[in-house]
C-alpha positions as a Markdown table, in Angstrom:
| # | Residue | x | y | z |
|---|---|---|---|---|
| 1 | Unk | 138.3 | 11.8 | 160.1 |
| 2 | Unk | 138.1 | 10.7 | 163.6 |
| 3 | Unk | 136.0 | 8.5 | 165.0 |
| 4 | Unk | 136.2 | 8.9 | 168.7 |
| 5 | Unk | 135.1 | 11.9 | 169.8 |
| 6 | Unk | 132.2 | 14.1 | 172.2 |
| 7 | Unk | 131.6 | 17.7 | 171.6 |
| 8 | Unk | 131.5 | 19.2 | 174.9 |
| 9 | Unk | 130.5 | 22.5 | 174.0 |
| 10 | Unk | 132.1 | 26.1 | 173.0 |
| 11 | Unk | 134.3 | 28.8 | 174.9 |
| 12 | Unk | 135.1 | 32.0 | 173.9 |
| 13 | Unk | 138.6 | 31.6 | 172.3 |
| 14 | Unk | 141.0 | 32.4 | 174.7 |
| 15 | Unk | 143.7 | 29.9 | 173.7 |
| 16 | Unk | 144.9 | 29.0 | 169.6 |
| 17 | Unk | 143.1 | 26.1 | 167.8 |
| 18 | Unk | 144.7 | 23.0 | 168.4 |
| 19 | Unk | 144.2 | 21.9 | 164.7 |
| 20 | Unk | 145.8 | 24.7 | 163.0 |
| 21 | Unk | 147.5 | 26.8 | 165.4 |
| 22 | Unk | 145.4 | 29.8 | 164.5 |
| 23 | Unk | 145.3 | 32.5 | 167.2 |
| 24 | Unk | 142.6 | 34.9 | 166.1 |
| 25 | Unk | 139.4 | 32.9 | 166.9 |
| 26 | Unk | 135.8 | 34.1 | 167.1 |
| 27 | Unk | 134.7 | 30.7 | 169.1 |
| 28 | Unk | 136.8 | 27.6 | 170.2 |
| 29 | Unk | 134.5 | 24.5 | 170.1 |
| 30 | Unk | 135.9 | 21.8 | 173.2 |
| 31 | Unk | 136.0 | 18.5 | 171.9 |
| 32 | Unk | 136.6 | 15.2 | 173.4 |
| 33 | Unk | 139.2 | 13.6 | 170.7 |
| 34 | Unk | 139.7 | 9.7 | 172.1 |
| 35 | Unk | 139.8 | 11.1 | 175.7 |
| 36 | Unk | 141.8 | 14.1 | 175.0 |
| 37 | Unk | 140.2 | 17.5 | 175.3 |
| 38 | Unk | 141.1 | 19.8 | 172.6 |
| 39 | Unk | 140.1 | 23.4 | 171.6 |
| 40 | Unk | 139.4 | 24.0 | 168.2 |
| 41 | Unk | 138.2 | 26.8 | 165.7 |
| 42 | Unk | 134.6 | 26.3 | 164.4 |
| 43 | Unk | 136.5 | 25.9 | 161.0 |
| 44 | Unk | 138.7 | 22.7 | 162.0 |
| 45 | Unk | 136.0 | 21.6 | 163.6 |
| 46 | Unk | 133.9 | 22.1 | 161.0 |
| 47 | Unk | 136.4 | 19.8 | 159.1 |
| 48 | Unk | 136.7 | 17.0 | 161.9 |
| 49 | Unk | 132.7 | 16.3 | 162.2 |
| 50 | Unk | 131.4 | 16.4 | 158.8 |
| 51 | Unk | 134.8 | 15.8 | 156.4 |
| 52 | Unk | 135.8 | 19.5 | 154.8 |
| 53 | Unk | 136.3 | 23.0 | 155.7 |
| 54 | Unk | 133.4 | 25.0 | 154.8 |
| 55 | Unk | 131.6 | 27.5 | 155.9 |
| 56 | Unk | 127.7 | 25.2 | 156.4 |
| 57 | Unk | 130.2 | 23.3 | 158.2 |
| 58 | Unk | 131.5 | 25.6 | 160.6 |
| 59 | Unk | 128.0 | 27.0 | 161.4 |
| 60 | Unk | 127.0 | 23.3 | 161.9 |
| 61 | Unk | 129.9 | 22.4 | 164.5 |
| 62 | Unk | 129.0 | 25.8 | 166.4 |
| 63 | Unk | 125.5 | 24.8 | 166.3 |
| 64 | Unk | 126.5 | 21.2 | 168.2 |
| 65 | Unk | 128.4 | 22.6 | 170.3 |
| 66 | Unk | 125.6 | 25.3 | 171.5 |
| 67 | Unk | 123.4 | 22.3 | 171.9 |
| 68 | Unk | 125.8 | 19.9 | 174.3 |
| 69 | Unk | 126.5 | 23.8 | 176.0 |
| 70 | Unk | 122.4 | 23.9 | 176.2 |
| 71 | Unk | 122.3 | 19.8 | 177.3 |
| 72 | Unk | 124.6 | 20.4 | 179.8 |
| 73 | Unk | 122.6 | 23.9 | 181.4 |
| 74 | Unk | 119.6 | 21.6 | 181.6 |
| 75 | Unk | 121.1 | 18.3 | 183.1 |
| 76 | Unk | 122.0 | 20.8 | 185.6 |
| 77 | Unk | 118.7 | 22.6 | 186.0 |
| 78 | Unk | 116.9 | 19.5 | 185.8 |
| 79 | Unk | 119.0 | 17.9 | 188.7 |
| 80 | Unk | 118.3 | 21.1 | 191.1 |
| 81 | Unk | 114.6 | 20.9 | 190.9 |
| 82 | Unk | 114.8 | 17.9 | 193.0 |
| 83 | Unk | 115.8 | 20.6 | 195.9 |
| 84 | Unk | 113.4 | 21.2 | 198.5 |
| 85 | Unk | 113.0 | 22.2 | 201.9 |
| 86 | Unk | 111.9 | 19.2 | 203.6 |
| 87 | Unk | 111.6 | 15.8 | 203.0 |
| 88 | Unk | 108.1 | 15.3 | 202.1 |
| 89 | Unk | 108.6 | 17.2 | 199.0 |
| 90 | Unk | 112.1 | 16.2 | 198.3 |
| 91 | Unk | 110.6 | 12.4 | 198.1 |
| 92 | Unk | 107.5 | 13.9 | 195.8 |
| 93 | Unk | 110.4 | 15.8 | 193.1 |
| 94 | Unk | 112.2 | 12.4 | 193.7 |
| 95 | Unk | 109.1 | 10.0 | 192.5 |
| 96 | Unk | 108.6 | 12.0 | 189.3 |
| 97 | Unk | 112.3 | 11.3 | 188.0 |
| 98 | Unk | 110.7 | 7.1 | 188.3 |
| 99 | Unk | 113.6 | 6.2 | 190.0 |
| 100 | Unk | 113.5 | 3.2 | 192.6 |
| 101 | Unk | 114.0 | 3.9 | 196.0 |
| 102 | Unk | 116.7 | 1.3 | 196.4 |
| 103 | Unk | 120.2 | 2.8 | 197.4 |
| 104 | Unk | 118.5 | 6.0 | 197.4 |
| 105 | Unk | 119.6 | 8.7 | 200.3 |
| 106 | Unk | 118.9 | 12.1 | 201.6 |
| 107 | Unk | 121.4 | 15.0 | 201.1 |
| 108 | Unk | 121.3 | 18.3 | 203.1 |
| 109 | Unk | 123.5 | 21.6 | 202.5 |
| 110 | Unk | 121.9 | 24.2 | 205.0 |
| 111 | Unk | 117.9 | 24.1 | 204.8 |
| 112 | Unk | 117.8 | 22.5 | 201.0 |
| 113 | Unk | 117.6 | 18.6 | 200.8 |
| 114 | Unk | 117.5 | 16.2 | 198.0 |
| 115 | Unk | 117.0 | 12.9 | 197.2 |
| 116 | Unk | 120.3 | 11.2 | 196.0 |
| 117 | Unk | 120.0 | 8.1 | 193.6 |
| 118 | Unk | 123.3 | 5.7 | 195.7 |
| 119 | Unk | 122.9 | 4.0 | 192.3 |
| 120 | Unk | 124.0 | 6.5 | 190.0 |
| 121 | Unk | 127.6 | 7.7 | 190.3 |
| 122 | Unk | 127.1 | 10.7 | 187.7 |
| 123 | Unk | 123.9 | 11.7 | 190.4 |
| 124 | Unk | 126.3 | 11.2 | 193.4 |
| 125 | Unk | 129.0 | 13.3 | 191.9 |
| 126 | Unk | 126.8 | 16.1 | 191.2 |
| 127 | Unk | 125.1 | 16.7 | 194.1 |
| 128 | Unk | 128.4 | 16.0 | 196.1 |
| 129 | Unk | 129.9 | 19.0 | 193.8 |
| 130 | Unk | 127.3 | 21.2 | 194.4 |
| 131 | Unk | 127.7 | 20.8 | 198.5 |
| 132 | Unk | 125.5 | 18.9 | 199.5 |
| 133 | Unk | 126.2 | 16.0 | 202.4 |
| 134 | Unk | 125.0 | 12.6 | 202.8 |
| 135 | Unk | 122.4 | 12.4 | 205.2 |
């Protein structure tokens, strides 16, 4: 059983498991495996989080992946309710996440702006990804 790995969620199976080769899947659960991302059937995943293939197991490796799939949808959300339209409120949504103002900076893309925390890279990315420029 390995002991390096992150589930990072569940696609539809477009692609065979990477375990077992099987190409009829219902659900391919993405899994980081020691920094490699592999696609496998709830079934070998099953197998590679809790020890055997079963059928609790496969239920309970589609139901971790549906909650990184959720995590993920919320850090999201989370991160875009800092948004606003001016400043003002931009530093209000900014204050409730009790981050320090330290290294902080505005980003604009169009009308929206948000408050960046400099210190976070994984904050930086996002909001760089989603279009927004460093004010």
């Amino acid at each position: 059983m390995a002991t390096n790995y992150r589930i990072l969620g569940k696609i539809e199976a477009e692609r065979p498991c990477d375990c077992c080769g099987n190409k009829i899947l219902k659900v391919a659960v993405v899994i980081d495996l020691e920094g490699v991302q592999v696609h496998y059937g709830r079934d070998c995943a099953g197998r590679l989080l809790y020890g055997c293939k079963s059928l609790a197991n496969a239920r309970k490796a589609e139901k971790a992946a549906d909650a990184a799939d959720y995590a993920a949808k919320m850090g999201r959300d989370n991160r875009l309710r800092r948004v606003s339209k001016d400043k003002n409120r931009a530093n209000y949504l900014y204050a409730g996440t009790r981050r320090g103002l330290d290294g902080s900076f505005f980003a604009v893309k169009g009308s929206d702006v948000v408050r960046v925390d400099g210190k976070d890279e994984a904050d930086v990315a996002f909001f760089l990804s989603e279009g927004f420029e460093r004010v």
